[in-house]
C-alpha positions as CSV (number, residue, x, y, z in Angstrom):
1,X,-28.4,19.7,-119.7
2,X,-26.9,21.7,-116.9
3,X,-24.8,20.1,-113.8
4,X,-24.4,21.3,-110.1
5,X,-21.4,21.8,-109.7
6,X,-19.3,22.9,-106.2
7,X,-16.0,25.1,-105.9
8,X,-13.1,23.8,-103.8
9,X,-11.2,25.9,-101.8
10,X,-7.5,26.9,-103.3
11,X,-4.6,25.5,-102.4
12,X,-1.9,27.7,-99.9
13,X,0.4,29.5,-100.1
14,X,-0.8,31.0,-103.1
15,X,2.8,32.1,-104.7
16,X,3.5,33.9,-107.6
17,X,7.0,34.0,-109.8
18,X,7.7,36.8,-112.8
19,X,10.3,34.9,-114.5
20,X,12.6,36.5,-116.9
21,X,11.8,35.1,-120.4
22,X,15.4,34.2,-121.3
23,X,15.2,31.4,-118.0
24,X,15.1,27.7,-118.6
25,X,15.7,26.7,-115.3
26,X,13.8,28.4,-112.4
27,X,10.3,26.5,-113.5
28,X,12.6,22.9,-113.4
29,X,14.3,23.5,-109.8
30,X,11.3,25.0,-108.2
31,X,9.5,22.3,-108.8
32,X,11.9,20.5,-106.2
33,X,11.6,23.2,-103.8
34,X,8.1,23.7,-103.7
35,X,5.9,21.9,-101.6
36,X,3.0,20.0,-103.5
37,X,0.5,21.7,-101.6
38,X,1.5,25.1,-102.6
39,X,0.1,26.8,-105.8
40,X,2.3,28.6,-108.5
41,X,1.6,31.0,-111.1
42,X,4.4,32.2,-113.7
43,X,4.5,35.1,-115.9
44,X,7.1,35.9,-117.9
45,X,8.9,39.5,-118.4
46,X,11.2,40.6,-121.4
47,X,14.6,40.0,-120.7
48,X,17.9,41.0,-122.8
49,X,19.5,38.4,-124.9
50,X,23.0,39.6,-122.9
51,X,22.7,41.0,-119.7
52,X,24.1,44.2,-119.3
53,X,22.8,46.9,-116.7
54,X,21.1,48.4,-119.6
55,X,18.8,45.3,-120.4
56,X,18.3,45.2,-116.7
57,X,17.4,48.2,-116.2
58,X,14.9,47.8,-119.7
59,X,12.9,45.3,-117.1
60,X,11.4,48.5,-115.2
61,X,9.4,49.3,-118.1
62,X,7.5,45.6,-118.2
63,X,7.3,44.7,-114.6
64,X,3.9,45.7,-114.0
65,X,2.7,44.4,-117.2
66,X,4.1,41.2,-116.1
67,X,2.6,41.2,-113.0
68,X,-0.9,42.2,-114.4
69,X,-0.3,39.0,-116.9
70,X,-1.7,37.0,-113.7
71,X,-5.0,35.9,-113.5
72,X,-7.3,39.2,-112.8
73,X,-8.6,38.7,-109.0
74,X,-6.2,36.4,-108.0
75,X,-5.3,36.9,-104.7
76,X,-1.9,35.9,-104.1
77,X,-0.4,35.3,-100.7
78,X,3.7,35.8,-102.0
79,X,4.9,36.9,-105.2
80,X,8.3,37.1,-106.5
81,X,10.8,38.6,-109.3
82,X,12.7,35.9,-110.2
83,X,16.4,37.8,-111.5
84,X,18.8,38.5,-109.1
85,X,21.0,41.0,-110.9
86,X,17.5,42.9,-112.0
87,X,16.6,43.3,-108.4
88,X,19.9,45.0,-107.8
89,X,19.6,47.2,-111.0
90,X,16.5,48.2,-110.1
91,X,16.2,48.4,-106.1
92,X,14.0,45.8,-104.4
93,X,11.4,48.4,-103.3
94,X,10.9,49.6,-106.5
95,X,10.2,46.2,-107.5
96,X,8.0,45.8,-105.0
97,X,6.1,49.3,-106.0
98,X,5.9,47.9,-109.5
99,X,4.5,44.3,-108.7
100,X,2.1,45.7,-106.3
101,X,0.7,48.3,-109.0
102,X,0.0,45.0,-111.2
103,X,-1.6,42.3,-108.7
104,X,-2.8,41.4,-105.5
105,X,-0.5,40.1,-103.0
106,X,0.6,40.1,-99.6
107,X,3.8,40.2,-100.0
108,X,6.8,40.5,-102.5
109,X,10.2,39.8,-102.7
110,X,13.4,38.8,-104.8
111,X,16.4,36.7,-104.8
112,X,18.6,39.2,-103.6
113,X,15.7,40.0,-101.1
114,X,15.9,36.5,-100.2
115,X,19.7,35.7,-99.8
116,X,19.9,38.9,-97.3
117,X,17.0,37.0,-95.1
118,X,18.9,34.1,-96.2
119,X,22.4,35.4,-94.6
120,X,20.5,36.8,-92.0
121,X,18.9,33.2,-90.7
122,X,22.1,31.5,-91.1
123,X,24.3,34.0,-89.8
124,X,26.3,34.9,-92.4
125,X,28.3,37.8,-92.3
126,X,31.0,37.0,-95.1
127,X,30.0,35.6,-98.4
128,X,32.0,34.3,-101.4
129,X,30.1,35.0,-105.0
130,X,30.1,32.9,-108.1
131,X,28.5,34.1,-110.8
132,X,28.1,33.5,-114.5
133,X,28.2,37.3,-115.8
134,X,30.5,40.1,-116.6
135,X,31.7,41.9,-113.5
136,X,30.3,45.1,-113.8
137,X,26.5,43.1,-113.4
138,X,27.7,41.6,-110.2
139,X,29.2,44.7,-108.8
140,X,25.6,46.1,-107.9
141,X,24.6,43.0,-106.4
142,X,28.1,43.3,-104.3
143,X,27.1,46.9,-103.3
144,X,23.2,46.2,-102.4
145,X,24.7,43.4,-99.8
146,X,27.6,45.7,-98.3
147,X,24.2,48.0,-97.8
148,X,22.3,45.0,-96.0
149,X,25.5,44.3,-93.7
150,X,27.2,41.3,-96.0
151,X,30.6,41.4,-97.2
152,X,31.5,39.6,-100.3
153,X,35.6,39.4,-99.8
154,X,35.9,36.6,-102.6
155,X,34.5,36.8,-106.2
156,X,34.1,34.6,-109.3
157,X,32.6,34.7,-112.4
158,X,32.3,33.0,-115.8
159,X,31.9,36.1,-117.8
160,X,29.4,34.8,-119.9
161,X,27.2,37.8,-121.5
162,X,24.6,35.8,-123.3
163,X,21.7,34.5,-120.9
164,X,20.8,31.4,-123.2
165,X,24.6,30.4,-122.4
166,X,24.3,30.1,-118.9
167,X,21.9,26.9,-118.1
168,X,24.5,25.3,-120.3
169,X,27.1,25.8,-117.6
170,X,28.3,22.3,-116.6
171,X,27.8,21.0,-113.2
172,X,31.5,19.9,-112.8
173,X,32.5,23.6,-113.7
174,X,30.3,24.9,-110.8
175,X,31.6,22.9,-108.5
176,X,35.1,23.2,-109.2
177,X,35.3,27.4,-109.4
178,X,32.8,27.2,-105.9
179,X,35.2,25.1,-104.1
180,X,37.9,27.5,-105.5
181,X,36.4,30.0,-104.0
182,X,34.9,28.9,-101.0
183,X,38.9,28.2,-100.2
184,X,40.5,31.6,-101.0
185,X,39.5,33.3,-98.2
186,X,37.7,33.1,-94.7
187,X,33.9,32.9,-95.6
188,X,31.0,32.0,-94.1
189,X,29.2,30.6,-97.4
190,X,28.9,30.1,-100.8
191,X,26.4,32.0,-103.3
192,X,25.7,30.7,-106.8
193,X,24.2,33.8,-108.4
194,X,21.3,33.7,-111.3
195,X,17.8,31.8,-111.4
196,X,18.9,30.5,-114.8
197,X,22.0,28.9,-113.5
198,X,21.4,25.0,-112.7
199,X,22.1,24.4,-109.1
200,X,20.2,21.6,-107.9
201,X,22.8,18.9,-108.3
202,X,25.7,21.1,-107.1
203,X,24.4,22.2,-103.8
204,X,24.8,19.4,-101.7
205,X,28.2,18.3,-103.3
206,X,29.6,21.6,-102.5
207,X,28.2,21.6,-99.0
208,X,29.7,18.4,-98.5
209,X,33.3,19.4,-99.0
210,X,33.1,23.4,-98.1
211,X,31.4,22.4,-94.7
212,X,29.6,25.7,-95.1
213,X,26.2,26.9,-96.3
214,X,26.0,27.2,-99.9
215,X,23.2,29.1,-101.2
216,X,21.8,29.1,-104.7
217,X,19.1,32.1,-106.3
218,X,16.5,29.7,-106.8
219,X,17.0,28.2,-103.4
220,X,16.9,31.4,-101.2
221,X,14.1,32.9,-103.3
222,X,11.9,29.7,-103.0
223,X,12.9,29.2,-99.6
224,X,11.7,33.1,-98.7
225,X,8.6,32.7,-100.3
226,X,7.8,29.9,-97.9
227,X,8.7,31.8,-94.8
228,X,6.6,34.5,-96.0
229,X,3.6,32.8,-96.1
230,X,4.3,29.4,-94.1
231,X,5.8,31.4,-91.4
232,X,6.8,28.4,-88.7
233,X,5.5,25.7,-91.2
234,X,8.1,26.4,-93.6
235,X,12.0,25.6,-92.8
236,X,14.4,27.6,-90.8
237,X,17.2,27.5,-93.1
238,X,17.3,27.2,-96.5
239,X,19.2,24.0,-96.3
240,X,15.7,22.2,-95.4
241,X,14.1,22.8,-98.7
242,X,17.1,20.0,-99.5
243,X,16.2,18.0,-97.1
């Protein structure tokens, strides 16, 4: 027997996230920082085993794929690359070009993307980096920010190649080398590079003692895609995702 049925209208935003198939933890923490009226769609993209600007690079060749992996005539209000050394490799408006050429959506963006907004809202002109890979990964993301305005006088990282390493990184190790930092040198902030570096429980503890914005990937990327699309709805600061 057949039933009558009726469609309900969907949920906004409608956001989008290409995730990098070597991430545990992007899924986990934006589950915190998206509201529950929001919808998200994953897709994954093939992602190195250690990240070099090789296997970064590598990404340019799946994007679109990725992107096409949503569901065909979904129209999506935000979508975003989730890999903040990968949008430095390969350029945020390639990304965008690639993304576009593999879904519908009004709008596109990136962690790195979203820390320069980020920066930008909070006025933040000097930035200290932590993160967990070799240098020569970070140095792009250094050199894309010095383009956007952003200095990045103080550095850290864990020099850890292999991606399934780095959502093992312990809290208390986070903390410590971020406060380290954060006290080396006049700065305006903290950034905790990589969506698959857990930040969640480290955020406010560092903001606590550093007195100073402290900015995660996941944070900035998940806070952008609500600005994009919530405009005035969604928080000023990244901070208020936290909140």
């Amino acid at each position: 027997m057949p039933f009558a049925y009726s469609l309900i209208t969907p949920a906004r935003p409608r956001l989008g996230v290409i995730v990098l198939q070597a991430d545990e933890t992007l899924e986990n923490e934006f589950r915190h920082l998206i509201p529950e009226g929001a919808s998200l769609l994953t897709s994954r993209i093939p992602s190195g085993l250690e990240v070099t600007p090789e296997s970064l690079g590598e990404m340019r060749n799946h994007m679109t794929a990725a992107a096409a992996l949503f569901p065909h005539g979904y129209d999506f209000d935000a979508v975003a690359y989730a890999c903040t050394s990968g949008a430095a490799e390969l350029g945020s408006a390639d990304v965008v070009e690639m993304i576009r050429a593999g879904c519908v959506t009004r709008h596109v963006t990136d962690p790195l993307t979203a820390l320069v907004a980020a920066c930008h809202a909070c006025k933040v002109e000097r930035l200290a980096i932590l993160s967990p890979y070799i240098e020569v990964v970070s140095d792009r993301i250094r050199q894309r920010l010095a383009d956007a305005g952003i200095e990045t006088p103080v550095f850290g990282t864990f020099a850890e190649p292999a991606e399934a390493r780095v959502a093992r990184i312990a809290d208390e190790d986070i903390i410590s080398a971020g406060r380290s930092l954060a006290h080396e040198a006049g700065v305006d902030a903290l950034f905790l590079s990589c969506t698959n570096l857990r930040t969640m429980d480290v955020i406010r503890p560092l903001q606590a003692t550093l007195a100073m914005p402290v900015f995660s990937s996941n944070l900035v990327l998940a806070w952008h895609l609500l600005r994009l699309t919530m405009g005035e709805d969604a928080p000023e600061r990244p901070a208020g995702l936290l909140e």
